[in-house]
C-alpha positions in Angstrom: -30.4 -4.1 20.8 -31.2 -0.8 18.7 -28.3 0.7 20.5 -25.9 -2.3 19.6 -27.0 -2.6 15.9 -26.4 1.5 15.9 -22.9 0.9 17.2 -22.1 -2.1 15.0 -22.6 0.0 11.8 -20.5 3.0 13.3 -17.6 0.7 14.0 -18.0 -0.7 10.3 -18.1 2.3 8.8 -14.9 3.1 10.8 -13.2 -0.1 9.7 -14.5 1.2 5.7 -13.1 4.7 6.4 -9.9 2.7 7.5 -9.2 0.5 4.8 -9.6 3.5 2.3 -7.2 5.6 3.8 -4.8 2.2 3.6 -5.4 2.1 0.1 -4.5 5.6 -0.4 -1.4 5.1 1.4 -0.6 1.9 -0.9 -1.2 3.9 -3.9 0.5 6.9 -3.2 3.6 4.5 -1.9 3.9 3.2 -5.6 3.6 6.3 -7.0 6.7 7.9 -5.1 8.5 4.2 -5.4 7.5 4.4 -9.3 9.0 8.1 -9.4 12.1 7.2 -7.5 12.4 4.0 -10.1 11.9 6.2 -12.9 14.7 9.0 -11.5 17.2 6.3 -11.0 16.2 5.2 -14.9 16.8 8.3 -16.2 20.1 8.6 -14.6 21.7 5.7 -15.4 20.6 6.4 -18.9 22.5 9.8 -18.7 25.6 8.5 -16.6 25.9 5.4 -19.5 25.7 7.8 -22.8 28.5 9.5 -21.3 30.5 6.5 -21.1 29.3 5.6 -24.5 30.9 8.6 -26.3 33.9 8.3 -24.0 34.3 4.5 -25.4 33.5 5.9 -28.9 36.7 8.0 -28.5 38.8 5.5 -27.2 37.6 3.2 -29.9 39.1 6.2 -32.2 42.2 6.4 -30.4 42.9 2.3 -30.5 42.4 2.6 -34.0 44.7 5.6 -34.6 47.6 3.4 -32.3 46.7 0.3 -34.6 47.1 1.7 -37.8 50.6 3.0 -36.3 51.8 -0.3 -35.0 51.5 0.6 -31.5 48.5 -1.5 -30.3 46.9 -4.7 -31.0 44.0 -4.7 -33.0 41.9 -6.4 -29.7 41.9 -3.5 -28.5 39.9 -2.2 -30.9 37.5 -5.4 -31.4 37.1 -4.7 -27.2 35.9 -0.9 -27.5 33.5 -1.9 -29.9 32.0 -5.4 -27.9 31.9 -2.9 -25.2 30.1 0.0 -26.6 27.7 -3.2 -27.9 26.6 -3.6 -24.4 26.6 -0.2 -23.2 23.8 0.4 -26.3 21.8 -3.2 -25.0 22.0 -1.4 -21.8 20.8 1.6 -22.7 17.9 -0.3 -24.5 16.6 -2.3 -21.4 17.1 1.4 -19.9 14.7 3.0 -21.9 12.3 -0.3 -21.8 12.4 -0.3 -18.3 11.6 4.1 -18.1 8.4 3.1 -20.4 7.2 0.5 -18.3 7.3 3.0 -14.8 5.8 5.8 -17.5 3.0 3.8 -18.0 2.6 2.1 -14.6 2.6 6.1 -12.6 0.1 6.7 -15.6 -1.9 3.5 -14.5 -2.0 4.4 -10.8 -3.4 7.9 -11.3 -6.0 6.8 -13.7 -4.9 8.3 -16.8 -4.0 6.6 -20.3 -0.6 4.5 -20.5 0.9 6.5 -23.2 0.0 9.8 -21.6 3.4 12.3 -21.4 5.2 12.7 -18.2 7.8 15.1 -17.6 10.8 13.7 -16.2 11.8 13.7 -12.9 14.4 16.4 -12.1 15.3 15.7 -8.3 14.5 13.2 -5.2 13.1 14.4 -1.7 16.0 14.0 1.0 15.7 10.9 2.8 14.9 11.8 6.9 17.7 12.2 9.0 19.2 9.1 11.0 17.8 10.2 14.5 13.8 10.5 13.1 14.4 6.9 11.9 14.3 5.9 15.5 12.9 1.9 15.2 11.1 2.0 18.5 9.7 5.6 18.2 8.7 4.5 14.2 7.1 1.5 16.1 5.1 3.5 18.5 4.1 6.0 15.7 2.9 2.7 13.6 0.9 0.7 16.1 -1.3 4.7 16.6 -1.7 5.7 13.2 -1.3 2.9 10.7 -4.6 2.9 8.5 -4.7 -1.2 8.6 -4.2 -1.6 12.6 -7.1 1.2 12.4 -9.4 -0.9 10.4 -8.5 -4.3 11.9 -9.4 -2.4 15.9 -12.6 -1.1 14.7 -13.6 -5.2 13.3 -12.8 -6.0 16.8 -14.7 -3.5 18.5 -17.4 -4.3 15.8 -17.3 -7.7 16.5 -17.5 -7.8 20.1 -20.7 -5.3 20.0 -21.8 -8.3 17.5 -21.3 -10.5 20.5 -22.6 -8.6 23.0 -25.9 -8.8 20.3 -25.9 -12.4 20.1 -26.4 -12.8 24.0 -29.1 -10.5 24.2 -31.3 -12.6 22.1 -31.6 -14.6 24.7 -34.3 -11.7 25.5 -37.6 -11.7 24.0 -38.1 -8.6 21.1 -41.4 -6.7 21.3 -42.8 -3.9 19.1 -45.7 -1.5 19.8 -47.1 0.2 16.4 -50.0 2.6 16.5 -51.3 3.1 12.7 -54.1 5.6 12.3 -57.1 4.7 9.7 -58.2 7.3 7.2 -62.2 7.6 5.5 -61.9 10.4 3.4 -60.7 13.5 4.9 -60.9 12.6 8.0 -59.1 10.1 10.8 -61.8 8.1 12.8 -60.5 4.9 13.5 -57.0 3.9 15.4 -55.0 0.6 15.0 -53.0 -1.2 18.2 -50.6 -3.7 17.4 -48.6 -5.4 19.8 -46.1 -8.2 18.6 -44.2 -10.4 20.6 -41.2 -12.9 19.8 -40.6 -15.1 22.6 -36.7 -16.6 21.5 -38.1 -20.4 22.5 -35.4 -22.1 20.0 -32.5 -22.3 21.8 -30.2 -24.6 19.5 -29.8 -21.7 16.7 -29.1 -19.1 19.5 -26.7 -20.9 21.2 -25.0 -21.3 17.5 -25.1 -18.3 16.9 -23.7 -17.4 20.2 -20.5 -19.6 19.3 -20.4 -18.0 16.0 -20.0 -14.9 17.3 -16.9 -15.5 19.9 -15.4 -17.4 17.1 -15.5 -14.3 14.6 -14.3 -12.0 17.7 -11.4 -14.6 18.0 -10.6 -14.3 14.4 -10.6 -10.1 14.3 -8.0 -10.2 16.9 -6.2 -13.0 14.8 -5.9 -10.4 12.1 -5.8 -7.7 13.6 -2.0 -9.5 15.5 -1.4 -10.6 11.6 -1.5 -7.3 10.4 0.6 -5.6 13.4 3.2 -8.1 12.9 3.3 -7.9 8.9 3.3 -4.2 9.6 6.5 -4.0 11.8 8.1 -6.3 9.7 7.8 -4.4 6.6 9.0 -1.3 8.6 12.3 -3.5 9.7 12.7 -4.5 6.4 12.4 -1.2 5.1 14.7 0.8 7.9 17.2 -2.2 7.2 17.0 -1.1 3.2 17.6 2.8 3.6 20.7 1.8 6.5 22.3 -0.2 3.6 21.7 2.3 1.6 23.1 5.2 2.8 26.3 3.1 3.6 26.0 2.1 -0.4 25.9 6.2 -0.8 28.7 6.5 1.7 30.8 3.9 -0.3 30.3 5.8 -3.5 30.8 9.1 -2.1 34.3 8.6 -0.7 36.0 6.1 -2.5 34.6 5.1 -5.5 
């Protein structure tokens, strides 16, 4: 039983060790989808000034063909609605940059107004033949933090089993205590304890308990595998589109 109870707490802490190392990985997956939010920000703030001065000059140039009779004075009234929007733009733009400022700041524990350089450049995304699905899947099911922590509750949980049936055993315990007058030892205490298990209704409940916990680990454990391989569809299915998106834009927009 000493061994078990010793075993139990080694798989727990396991299962502990797990879930922090998933909650690392959480974090530091909003931080780079935080960084990659706020590069996107910043150049779509960039990309729409440019177009604002270019509309500022063609705003110029309608009014220069107006005053000469050769355009309709819509035209200008358009340019300016249009640079209207392209500065609301450019103020949910910089709205939306403060928030992801001060949610990176959040996730690495510093104040939400604390500065943060701006980001100059993205990783490259892996190449097509590392985003393999079945060898991503493989890759998942052996190293994912939460499949980690959910095995070692199993494991954990049968050993908790495997403890509920041995007390159909009795427990004994020897102690030998020594007995002190002054300096000196002169007397010796024996103690022998016994603890017969004669009540068999709470056993037996706890012997149910204990299968039905098991059952539920491996519930969770075949919740979390398949919440786990669906996010990683979802999220091979989001950088496919994407690079077709890039494609798109690359050769003929």
């Amino acid at each position: 039983k000493r061994d078990l109870k010793r075993e139990i707490a080694e798989l727990d802490a396991d299962g502990a060790q797990g879930r922090a190392r998933g909650a690392w990985s959480e974090i530091a997956a909003r931080l780079k989808t935080a960084y990659a939010q706020l590069y996107l920000v910043r150049r779509s703030e960039s990309m729409n000034r440019e177009i604002l001065d270019l509309m500022v000059r063609l705003e110029q140039v309608a009014q220069a063909r107006y005053a000469g009779g050769l355009a309709m004075q819509q035209d200008v009234i358009s340019a300016q609605v249009e640079q209207t929007a392209m500065r609301n733009d450019l103020i949910m733009l910089e709205n939306e940059g403060n928030m992801l400022r001060a949610r990176i700041n959040r996730l690495l524990a510093r104040p939400a107004g604390a500065a943060l350089a701006d980001p100059e450049a993205l990783p490259s995304l892996p190449v097509p033949a590392r985003l393999a699905h079945a060898a991503l899947e493989e890759r998942v099911r052996g190293r994912n933090p939460q499949l980690f922590a959910e095995e070692a509750a199993i494991k954990s949980a049968e050993k908790k089993r495997e403890l509920a049936y041995k007390e159909r055993y009795p427990d004994f315990m020897l102690g030998v205590t020594p007995v002190q007058y002054q300096n000196a030892v002169k007397e010796w205490q024996l103690m022998l304890e016994f603890n017969i298990p004669l009540q068999q209704a709470p056993r037996r409940a706890m012997e149910r308990e204990s299968e039905a916990m098991l059952s539920a680990a491996r519930a969770r454990r075949e919740a979390t595998a398949n919440q786990v391989l669906s996010e990683l569809a979802e999220n091979l299915s989001g950088i496919e589109a994407a690079r077709r998106t890039e494609t798109l834009a690359a050769t003929r927009l």
